[in-house]
N, C-alpha and C positions, 0 to 999 in steps of 0.2 A: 884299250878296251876291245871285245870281242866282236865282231862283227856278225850283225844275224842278217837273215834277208827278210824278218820281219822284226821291230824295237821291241824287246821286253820291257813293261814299267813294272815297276812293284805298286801297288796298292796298302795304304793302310788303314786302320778301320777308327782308329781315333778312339773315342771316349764308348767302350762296349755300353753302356747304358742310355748312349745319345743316340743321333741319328743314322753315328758313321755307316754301322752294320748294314744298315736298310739301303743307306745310297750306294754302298758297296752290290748288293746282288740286283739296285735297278741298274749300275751300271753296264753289269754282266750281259744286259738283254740289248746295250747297242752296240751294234758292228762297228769293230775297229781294224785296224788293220793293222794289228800288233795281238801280241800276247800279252794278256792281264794277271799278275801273282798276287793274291790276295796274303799278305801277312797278317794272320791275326788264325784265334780260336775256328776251327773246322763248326763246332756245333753252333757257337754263335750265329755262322753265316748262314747255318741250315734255320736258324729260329728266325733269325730276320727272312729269308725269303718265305718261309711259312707266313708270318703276320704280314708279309705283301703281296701274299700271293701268286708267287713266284715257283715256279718245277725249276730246280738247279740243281748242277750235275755237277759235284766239288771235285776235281781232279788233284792228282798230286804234282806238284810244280814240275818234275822231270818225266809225269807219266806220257806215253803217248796217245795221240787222240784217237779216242773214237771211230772208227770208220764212218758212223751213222751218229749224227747228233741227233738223242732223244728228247733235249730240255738244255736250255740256258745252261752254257758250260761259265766256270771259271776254277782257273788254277789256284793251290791252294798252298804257303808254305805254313806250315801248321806250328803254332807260337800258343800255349794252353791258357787259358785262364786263372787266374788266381781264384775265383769265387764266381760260380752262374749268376749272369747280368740279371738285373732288374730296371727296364726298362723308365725312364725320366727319375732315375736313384742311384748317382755313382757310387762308387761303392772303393775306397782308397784301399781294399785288399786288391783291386786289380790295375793301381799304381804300376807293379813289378811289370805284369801283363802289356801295360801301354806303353812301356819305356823300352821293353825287348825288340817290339814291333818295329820301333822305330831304328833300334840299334842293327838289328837285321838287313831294313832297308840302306840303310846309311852304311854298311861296312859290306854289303852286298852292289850297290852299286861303285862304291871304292875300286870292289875286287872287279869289278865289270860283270857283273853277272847280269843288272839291269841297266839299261840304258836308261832311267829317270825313275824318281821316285811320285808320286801322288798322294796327298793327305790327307785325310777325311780329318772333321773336328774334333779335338780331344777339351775334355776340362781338366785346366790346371790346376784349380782348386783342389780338384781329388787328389791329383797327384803331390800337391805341396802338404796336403792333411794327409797323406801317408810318409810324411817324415821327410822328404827329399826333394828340396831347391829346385825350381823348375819357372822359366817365366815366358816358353812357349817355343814349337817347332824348332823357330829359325835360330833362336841360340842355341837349343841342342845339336841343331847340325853342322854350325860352325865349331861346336867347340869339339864334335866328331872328329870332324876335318881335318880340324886347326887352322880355321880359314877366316878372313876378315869378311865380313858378309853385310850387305843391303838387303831389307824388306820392301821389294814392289810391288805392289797391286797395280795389275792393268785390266781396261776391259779395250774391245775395239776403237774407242776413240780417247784414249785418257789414261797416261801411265804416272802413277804417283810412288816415289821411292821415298822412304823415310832416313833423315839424320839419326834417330834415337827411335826405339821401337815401345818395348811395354813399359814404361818407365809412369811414375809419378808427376803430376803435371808439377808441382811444385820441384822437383827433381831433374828437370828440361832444361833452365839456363846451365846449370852449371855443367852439364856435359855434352854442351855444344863445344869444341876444343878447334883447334885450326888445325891440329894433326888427324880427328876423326873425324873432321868435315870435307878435309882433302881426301884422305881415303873414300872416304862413301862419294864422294864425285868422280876421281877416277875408278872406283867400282864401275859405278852407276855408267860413264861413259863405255868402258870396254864391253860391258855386255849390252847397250844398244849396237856396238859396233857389230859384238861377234853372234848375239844371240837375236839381234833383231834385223839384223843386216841395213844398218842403216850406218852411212858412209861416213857423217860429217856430224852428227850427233847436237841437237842443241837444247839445251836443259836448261830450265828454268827453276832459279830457285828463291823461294821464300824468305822474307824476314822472320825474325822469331818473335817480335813487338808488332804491335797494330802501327799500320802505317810504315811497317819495315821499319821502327825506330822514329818515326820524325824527325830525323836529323839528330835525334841523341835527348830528344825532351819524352820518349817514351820509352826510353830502355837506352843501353852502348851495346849490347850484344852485334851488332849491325857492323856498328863504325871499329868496337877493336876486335872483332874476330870475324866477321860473313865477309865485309867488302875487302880487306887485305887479304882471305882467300882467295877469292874470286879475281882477284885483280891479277895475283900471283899466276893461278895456273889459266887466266889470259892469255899473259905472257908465254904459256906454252904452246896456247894454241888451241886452249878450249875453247868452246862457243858456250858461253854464258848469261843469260838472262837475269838483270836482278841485284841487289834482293830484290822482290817485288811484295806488295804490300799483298797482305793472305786473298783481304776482301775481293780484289779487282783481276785478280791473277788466272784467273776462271771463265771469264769472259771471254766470247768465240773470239773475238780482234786478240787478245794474247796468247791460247789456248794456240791460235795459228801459226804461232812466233815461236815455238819450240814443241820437241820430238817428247819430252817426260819434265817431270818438276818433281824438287827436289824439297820435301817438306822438313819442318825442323823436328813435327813431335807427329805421333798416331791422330789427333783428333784434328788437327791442320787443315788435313785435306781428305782422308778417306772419308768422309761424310757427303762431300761435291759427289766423291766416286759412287759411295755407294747408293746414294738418292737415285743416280739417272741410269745404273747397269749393277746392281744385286744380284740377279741371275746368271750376270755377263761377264762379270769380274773374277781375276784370276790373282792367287797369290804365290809369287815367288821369290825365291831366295837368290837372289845375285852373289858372284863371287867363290860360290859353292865350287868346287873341281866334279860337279855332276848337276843334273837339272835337278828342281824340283821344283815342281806348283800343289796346289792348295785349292779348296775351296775360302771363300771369300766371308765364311759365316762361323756360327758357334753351334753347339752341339743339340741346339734346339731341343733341348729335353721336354718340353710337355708335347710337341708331337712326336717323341720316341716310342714304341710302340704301338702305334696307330697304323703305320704303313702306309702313311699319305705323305711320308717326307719327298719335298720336290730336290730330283738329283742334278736341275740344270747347270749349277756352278760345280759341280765336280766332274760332270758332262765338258764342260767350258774347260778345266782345268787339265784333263785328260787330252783334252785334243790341243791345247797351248802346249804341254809338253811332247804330245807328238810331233807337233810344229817345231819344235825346237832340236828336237834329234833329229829329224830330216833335216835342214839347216845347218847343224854342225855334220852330219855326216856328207853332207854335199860342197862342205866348206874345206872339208879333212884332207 
């Protein structure tokens, strides 16, 4: 990858009819110490900072800057709209729009051009009502890739990585498997290694039954597939926590007893997470051959248009990924 003497991220703007737009140009107004590329539609961002009240100066990604900054700059690589957004009303003509954005970021950071990517919230729904299979970010970018990949949410005190992501709860036992539950552990371990610099990694993980199973009178998922993983990559020399029953596992006394936890399904545990750090919370892709984080929310569409959307978690997620290319380039 290229090396800058300040990080490029790409920026995406997510769902043109949600909030992405608007957290995209409050972004623009905080000092980073990187270069910001906005992918998405030029005018969208100009109508978003219109309805925030925002003077931005949309630059072109390779333009040079300014001498004199007259107004909120951000770089801009310009990806068109399918159809003018209407704010809290997706609009599945600009399906195509939302998927190019992404493919830009993800094959732009491939080539090195950006040093991480950043996501504002899109709705899936739009994009599945315009014909084409889609069940959100983090499998699009693995299947970019061609990469096996973990969904983490962390905030400062509390990293939660998921076994299975958007899936149907009724849909959860059966593909928990002992070969993608060892993967998503050795995922999940190498990047607390490499991305959070943490030496000896100890991960705590979930039953997928109340009470972790009881001993096999509330499910087997426990006893023929979680404990013969766990026990196996033991033997390697992982540091293991668990299963541990969902309810009690949150608690400061065990919370102290490992570095992230290892949930079976989306509603597990992101709920602990995002009760005590919603604004704090960050969402990343492990595994990826590039960073990328997220905001921690949805597209908030009835305050779309208003210009009151609060940008703290894309705020949050912009400096976790900063964080992290300093890190690896310090590591390189």
């Amino acid at each position: 990858m290229e090396t800058r003497t300040r990080p490029r991220l790409a920026l995406t703007a997510g769902e043109p009819a949600g909030v992405g737009p608007e957290l995209l140009v409050r972004l623009a107004s905080i000092p980073f110490d990187a270069e910001l590329v906005a992918i998405t539609d030029r005018g969208l961002l100009e109508r978003a900072a219109q309805r925030c009240g925002i003077e931005i100066q949309l630059l072109d990604e390779e333009a040079p800057a300014p001498a004199v900054a007259t107004a909120v700059q951000l770089r801009v690589r310009h990806v068109p709209l399918g159809a003018v957004e209407h704010p809290g009303h997706p609009d599945p003509a600009n399906a195509a729009h939302v998927l190019a954005t992404l493919t830009e970021a993800a094959d732009g950071c491939l080539a090195g051009r950006y040093d991480a990517v950043v996501t504002a919230p899109l709705q899936k729904a739009s994009i599945n009502d315009a014909g084409v299979a889609f069940s959100g970010h983090t499998e699009f970018f693995a299947e970019r890739a061609g990469a096996d990949v973990v969904m983490m949410l962390a905030s400062p005190e509390l990293r939660v990585a998921l076994a299975t992501t958007h899936l149907p709860l009724a849909a959860v036992p059966g593909a928990i498997h002992a070969d993608t539950l060892t993967r998503s552990l050795r995922i999940v371990e190498a990047a607390l290694r490499a991305k959070f610099g943490i030496e000896r990694p100890r991960i705590g993980v979930l039953g997928l039954n109340p009470h972790a199973g009881e001993g096999g009178h509330l499910g087997r998922e426990e006893i023929d597939v979680i404990i013969p993983v766990l026990d196996r990559l033991r033997d390697e020399g992982m540091e293991l926590l668990g299963p541990l029953p969902a309810d009690t596992a949150f608690v400061p006394a065990m919370r102290a007893r490992y570095d992230a936890v290892l949930a079976m399904y989306h509603d597990q545990a992101l709920p602990v997470l995002k009760s005590e750090a919603f604004d704090r919370t960050v969402n990343l892709t492990l595994g990826l051959p590039f960073i990328r984080t997220s905001v921690d929310h949805g597209t908030a569409l009835d305050l779309a248009g208003s210009g009151r959307a609060d940008a703290s978690s894309l705020i949050a997620a912009t400096r976790m990924a900063l964080d992290l290319v300093q890190r690896s380039r310090h590591s390189a």
